[in-house]
C-alpha positions in Angstrom: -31.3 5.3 19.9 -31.0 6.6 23.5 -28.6 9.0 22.3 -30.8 10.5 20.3 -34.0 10.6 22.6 -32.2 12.5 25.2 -30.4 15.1 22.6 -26.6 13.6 23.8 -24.3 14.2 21.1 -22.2 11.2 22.8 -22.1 8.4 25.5 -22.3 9.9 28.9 -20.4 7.7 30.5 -17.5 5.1 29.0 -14.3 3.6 30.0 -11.7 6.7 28.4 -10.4 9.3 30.6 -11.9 12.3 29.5 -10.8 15.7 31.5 -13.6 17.7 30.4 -15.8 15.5 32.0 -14.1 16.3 35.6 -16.8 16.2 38.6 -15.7 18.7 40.8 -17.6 17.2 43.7 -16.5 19.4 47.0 -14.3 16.6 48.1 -12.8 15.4 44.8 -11.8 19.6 44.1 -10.3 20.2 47.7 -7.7 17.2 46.6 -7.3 18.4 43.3 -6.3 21.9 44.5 -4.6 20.4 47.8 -2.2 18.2 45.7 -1.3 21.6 42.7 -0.6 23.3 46.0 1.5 20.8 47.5 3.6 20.3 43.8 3.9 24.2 43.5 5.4 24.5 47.1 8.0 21.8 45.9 7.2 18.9 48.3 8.6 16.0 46.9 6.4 12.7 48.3 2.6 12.6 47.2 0.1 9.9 48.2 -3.4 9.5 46.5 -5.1 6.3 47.4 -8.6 4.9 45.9 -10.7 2.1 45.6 -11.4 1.3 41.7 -13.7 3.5 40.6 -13.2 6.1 42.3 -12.0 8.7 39.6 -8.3 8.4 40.5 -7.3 8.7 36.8 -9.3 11.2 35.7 -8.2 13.3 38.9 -4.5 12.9 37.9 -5.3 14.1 34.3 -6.5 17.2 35.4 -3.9 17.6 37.4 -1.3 16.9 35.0 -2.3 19.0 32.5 -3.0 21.7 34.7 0.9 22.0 35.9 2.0 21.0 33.1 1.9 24.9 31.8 4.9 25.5 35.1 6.1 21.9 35.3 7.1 19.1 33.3 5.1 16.3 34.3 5.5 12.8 33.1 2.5 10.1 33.8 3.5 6.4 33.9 0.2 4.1 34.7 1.2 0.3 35.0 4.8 0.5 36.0 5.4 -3.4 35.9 9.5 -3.1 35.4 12.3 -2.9 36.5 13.7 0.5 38.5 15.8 0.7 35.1 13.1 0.2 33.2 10.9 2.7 34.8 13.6 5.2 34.9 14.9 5.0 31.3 11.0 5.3 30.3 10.7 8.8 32.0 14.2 9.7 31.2 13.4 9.2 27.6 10.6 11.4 27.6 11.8 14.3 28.5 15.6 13.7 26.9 15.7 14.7 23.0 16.1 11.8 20.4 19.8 12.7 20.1 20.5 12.6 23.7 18.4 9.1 23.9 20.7 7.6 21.4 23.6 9.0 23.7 22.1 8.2 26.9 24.9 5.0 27.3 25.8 6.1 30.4 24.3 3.7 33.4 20.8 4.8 34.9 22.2 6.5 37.9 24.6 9.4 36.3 21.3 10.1 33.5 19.5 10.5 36.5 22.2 12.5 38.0 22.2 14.4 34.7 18.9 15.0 34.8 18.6 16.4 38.4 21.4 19.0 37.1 19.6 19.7 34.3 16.3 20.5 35.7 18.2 22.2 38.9 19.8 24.7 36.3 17.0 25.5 34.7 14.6 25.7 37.2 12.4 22.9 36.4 10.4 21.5 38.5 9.3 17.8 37.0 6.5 16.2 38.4 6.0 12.4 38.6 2.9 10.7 38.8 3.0 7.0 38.9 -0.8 5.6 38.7 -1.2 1.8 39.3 1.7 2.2 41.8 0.4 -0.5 44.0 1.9 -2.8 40.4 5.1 -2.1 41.1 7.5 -4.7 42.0 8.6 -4.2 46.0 12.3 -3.6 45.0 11.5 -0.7 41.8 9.3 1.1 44.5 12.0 1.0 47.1 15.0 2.5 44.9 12.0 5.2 43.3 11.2 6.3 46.9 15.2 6.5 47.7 15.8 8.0 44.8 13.0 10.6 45.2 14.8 11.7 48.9 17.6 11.9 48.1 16.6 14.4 46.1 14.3 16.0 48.1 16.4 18.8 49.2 16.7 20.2 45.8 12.8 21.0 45.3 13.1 20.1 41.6 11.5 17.0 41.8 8.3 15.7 43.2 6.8 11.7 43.1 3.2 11.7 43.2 1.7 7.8 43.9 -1.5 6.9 42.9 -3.2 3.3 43.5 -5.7 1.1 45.1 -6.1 0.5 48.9 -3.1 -2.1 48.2 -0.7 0.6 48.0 -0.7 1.4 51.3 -0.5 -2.7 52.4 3.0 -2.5 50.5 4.2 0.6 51.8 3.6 -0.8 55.2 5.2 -4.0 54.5 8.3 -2.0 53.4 8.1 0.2 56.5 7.8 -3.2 58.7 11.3 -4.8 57.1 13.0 -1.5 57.9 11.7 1.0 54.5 9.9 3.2 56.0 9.0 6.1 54.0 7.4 9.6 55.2 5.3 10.9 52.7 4.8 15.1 53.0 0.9 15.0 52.0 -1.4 12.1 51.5 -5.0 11.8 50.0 -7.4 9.2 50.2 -10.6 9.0 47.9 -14.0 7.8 49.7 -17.2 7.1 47.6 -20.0 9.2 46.5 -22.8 10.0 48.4 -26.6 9.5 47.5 -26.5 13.5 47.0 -22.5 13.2 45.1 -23.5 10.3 42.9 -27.2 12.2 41.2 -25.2 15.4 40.7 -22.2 13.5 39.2 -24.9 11.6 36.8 -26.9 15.0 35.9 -23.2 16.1 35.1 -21.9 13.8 32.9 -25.1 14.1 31.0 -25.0 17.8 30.5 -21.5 17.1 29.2 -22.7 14.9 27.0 -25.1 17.4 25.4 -28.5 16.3 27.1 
């Protein structure tokens, strides 16, 4: 019934990541633009940390699909597996069905493969791992490796995206001898009074009010 006293053709607000409803609050655009800067100029290690709520998700949406028309970007939210796991999930999705059901070969040399691959072409894929504070210690640790290894080639770029707890395992990693240099990092603060009435008069014009 509210829907209809207001003129909203739809709920303002809900729990789905919808791009379109993007708040580009001065803040929340400078990191949106910062981070498609830092991807475009090939650095390879990306931080965005958040508190829940804070729009993290819906940032990294934009952002995926916006390099997605120079990149090829692959999104994993929850990683919860294994590094083999987590690898032969994003390896898969950008493989072909026919090379999936030749991929045999141990995680390492399709990895390999892949760097060639994208090296030869001139891809650049793009990486974004939301929940990353999930991941378990020893996937993290041989992603981050992985990633500098690499880092040289400019092909490849890991973007992390999680809660404040991210950064409490990161420095626990750093503190048993993993320490990792990250080339750009972002943190998310809260609304202000000002943000958080513009951000509600948004999503309701989006809406259709």
């Amino acid at each position: 019934m509210y829907l209809e006293h207001f003129h909203m053709n739809c709920a303002p607000f809900g729990d789905s990541v919808n791009p379109e409803c993007f708040f580009s609050e001065n803040r929340m655009e400078q990191v949106r633009q910062s981070i498609i800067l830092d991807v475009l100029a090939g650095k390879p290690l990306l931080k965005l940390v958040g508190k829940a709520g804070y729009g993290k998700t819906q940032l990294i949406t934009v952002i995926g699909e916006q390099l997605s028309e120079q990149c090829q970007v692959v999104t994993v939210s929850r990683p919860t597996g294994s590094f083999e796991e987590l690898s032969l999930q994003i390896i898969h999705s950008l493989a072909s069905e026919e090379e999936c059901q030749e991929a045999l070969c141990p995680v390492k040399e399709q990895w390999c493969r892949l760097i060639v691959q994208l090296r030869n072409g001139g891809a650049h894929l793009v990486l974004i791992i939301d929940e990353a504070e999930k991941m378990f210690a020893a996937t993290l640790e041989r992603l981050l490796r992985l990633v500098t290894e690499e880092a040289g080639n400019a092909h490849l770029t890991l973007l992390l995206v999680g809660r404040p707890e991210l950064d409490e395992r990161l420095a626990q990693m750093a503190a048993m001898g993993t320490a990792v240099r990250f080339d750009a990092s972002y943190q998310l603060e809260p609304f202000s009074e000002s943000d958080t009435r513009q951000y509600i008069r948004h999503r309701c014009t989006v809406a259709g009010m």
